[in-house]
C-alpha positions in Angstrom: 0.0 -3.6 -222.2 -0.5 -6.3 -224.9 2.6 -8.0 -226.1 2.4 -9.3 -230.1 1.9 -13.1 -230.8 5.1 -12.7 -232.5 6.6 -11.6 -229.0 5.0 -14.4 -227.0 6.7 -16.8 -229.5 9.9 -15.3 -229.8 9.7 -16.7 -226.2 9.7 -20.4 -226.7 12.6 -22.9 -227.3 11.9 -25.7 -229.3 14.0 -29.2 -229.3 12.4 -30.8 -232.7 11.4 -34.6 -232.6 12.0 -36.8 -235.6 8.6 -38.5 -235.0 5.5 -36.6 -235.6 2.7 -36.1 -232.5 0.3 -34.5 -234.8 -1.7 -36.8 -237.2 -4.7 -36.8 -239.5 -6.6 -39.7 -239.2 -8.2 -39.6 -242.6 -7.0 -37.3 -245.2 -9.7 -37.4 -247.5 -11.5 -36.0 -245.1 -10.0 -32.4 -245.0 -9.7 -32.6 -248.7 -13.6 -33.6 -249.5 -15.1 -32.9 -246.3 -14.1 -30.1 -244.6 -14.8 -26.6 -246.1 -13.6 -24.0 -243.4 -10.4 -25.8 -243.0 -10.7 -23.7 -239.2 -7.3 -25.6 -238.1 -5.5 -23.3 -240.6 -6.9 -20.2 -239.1 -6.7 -21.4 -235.6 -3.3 -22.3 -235.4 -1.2 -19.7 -234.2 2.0 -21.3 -235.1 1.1 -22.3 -238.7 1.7 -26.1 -237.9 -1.7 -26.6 -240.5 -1.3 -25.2 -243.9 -3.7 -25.8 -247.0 -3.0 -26.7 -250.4 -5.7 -25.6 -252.8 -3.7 -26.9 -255.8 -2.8 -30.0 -253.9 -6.4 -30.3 -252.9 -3.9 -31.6 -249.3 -3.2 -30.1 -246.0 0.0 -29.8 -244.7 1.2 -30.5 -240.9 4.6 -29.3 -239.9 4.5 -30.6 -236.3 7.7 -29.2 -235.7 5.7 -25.6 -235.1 3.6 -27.1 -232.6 3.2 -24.8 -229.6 1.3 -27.5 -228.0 -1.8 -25.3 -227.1 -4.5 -28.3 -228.0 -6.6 -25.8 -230.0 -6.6 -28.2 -233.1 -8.2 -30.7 -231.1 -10.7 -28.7 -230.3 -11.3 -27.1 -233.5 -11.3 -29.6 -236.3 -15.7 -30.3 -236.3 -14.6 -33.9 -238.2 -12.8 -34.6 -234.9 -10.0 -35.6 -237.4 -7.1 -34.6 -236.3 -4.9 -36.4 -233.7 -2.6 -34.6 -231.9 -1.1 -36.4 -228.7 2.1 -34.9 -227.2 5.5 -35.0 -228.0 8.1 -37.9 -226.3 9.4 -36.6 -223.5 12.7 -34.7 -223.8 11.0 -33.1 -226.6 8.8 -30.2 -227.6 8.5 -26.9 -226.9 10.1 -24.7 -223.8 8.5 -22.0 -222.1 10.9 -19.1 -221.0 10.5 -16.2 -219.7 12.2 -13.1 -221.0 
């Protein structure tokens, strides 16, 4: 049986940072460059959100699941996305 992304989630404890670990290194470049914005689809945990009024994409780092898809993804190799500090991040339980 398949469990629901939302139920895999529901399974992780997070302990938020203050800094970020996820970083754009240009920003012009998702705004001019990058048509598919792919990070926003990819991301199961919504940590990339786009702004078409803004013309600006949003990181909310704090919903990293720390999967590395995003590093992957982005073809402008443009997003930089290291690991939290240690202490912090998310926690895997099981239920």
């Amino acid at each position: 049986m398949q469990v629901a992304i939302d139920e895999r989630l529901g399974l992780l404890t997070y302990k938020n940072d203050h800094e970020t670990h996820i970083k754009l290194r240009k920003e012009e470049v998702c705004s001019k460059d990058c048509k598919d914005k792919a990070c926003t689809f990819l991301c199961p945990a919504e940590v990339y959100l786009w702004n078409p009024a803004a013309s600006q994409l949003k990181v909310q780092y704090e919903n990293c699941i720390e999967c590395g898809g995003c590093r992957m993804i982005c073809p402008w190799d443009n997003i930089d996305c290291d690991w939290p500090r240690g202490g912090y991040g998310v926690a895997y339980k099981y239920g």
